[in-house]
C-alpha positions in Angstrom: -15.2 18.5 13.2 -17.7 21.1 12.4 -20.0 20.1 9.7 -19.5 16.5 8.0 -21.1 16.4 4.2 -22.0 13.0 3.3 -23.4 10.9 -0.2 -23.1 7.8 -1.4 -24.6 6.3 -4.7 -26.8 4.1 -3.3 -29.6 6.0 -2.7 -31.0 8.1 0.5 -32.7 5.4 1.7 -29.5 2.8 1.8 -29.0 1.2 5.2 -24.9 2.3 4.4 -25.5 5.7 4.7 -27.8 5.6 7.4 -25.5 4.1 9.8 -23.1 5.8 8.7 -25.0 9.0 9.3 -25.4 8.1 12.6 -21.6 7.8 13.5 -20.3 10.7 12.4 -23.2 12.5 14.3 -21.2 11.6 17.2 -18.1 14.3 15.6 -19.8 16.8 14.3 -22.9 18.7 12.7 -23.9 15.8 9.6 -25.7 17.2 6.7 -27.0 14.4 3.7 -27.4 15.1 0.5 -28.2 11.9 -1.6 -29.0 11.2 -4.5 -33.2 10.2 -5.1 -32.1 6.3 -6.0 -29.7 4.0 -6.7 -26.7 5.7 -9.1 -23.9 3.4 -8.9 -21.5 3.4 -11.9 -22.3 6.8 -13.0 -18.5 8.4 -12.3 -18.4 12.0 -12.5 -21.3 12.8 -14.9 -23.4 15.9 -14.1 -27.1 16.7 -15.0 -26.8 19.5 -17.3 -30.4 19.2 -19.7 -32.7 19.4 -17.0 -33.7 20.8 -13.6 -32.5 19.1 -10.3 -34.7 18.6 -7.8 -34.0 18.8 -3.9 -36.3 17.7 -1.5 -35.7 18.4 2.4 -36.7 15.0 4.2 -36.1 16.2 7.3 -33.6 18.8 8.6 -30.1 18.6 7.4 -31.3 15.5 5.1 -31.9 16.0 1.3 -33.0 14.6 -1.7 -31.3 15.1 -5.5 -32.8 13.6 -8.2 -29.2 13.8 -10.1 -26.2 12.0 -9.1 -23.7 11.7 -6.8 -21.8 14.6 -7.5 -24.9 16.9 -8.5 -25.2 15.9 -4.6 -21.7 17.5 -3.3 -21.9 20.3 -6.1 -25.4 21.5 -5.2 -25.0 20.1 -1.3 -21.9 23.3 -1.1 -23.9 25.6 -3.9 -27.2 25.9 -2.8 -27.4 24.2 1.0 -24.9 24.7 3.3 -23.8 27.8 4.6 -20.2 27.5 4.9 -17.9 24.4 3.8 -17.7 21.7 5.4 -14.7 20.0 6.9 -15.1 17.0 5.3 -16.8 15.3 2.8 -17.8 11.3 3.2 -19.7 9.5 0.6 -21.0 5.9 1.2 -20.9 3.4 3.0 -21.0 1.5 -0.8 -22.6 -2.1 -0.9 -19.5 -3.8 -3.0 -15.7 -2.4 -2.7 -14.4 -0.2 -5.0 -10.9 -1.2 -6.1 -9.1 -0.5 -9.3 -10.3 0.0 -12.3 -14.1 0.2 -10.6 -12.9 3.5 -9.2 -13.0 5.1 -12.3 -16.9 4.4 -12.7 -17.7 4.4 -9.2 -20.5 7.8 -7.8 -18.9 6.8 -4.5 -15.4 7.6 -5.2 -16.2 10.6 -7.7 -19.0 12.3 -5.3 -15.3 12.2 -2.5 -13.2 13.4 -5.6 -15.3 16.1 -6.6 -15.3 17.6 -2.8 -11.5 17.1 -2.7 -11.4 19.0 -6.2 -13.5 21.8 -4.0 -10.9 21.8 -1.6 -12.5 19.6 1.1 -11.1 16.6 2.9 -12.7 13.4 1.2 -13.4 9.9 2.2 -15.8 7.0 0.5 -16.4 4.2 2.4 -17.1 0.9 0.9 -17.4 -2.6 2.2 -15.0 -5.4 0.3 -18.1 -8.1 0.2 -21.3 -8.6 -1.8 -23.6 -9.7 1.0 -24.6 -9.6 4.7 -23.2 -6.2 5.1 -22.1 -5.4 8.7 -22.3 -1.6 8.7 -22.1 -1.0 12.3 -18.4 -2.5 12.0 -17.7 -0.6 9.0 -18.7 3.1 10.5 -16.7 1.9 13.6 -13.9 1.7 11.5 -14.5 4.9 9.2 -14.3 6.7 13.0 -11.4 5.2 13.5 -10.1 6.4 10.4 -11.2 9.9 10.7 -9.3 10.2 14.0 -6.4 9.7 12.6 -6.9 11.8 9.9 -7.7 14.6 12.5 -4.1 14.1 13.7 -2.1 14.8 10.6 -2.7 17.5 7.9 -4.6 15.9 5.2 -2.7 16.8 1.7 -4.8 18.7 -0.9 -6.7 17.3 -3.8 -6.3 13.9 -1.9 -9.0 11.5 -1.3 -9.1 8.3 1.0 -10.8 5.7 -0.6 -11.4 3.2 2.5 -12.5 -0.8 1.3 -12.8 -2.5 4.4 -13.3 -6.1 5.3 -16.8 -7.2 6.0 -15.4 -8.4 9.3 -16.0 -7.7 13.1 -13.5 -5.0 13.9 -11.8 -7.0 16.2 -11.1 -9.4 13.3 -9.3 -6.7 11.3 -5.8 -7.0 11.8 -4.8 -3.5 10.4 -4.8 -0.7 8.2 -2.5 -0.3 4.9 -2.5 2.9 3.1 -1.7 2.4 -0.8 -2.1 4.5 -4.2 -4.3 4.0 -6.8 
């Protein structure tokens, strides 16, 4: 992979993305565009009555006070100079199943790359406490290999809950719709 766009709506400074910043480091070129704080529950909405502000943390790692998808919209706009080859957005705190993924940043921030033509993921883990993100970004790799391997179909997203569980206590992976 070239360059590997991620977000989440957690907040820059969520121990989710982090890790899973450092991961996909190990694949390709990562560049981070978060938002400022916590956004969860804000879907698709947009700042449209005010300014955004970016600030550059440290290179390839940015700042948005706006939402999640501000983040990929202004992330592909104003940022990066050429698209990347895919778009990952958490790892969540919480899973995002059903009728959550209509309100989740997570899972919008991944639809609006896939609705820019980009390969999207979010990542969230199925639990509410002692979150083993090292296990979950294990996983997401795993995931993205396989992805590698077939051709992913447009205006598709993966929307990965996984089980906060060692990986060797996972006993699969099941692909469903929403």
């Amino acid at each position: 992979m070239k360059k590997i766009l991620i977000t989440n709506d957690d907040g820059f400074h969520s121990e989710g993305l982090n890790v899973l910043k450092e991961a996909l480091e190990k694949i390709g070129e990562v560049i981070v565009v978060a938002p400022d704080k916590e956004r969860s529950a804000v879907s698709f909405s947009l700042t449209l009555h005010r300014p955004l502000r970016v600030t550059e943390l440290k290179k390839n790692f940015f700042i948005v006070d706006g939402t999640p998808t501000d983040c990929i919209n202004i992330a592909l706009k104003n940022l990066m100079d050429e698209m990347p080859s895919l778009v990952v957005s958490g790892i969540n705190l919480g899973p995002n199943l059903g009728d959550d993924t209509l309100f989740s940043g997570t899972v919008s921030a991944a639809c609006e790359g896939a609705i820019l033509g980009i390969p999207s993921i979010s990542v969230s883990i199925a639990d509410y406490n002692n979150f083993r993100y090292d296990e979950s970004a294990k996983i997401t790799l795993k995931i993205i290999e396989i992805v590698k391997k077939i051709k992913f179909p447009k205006d598709t997203i993966l929307n990965i809950n996984i089980p906060n569980k060692k990986i060797e206590e996972i006993k699969g992976i099941k692909i469903t719709y929403q």
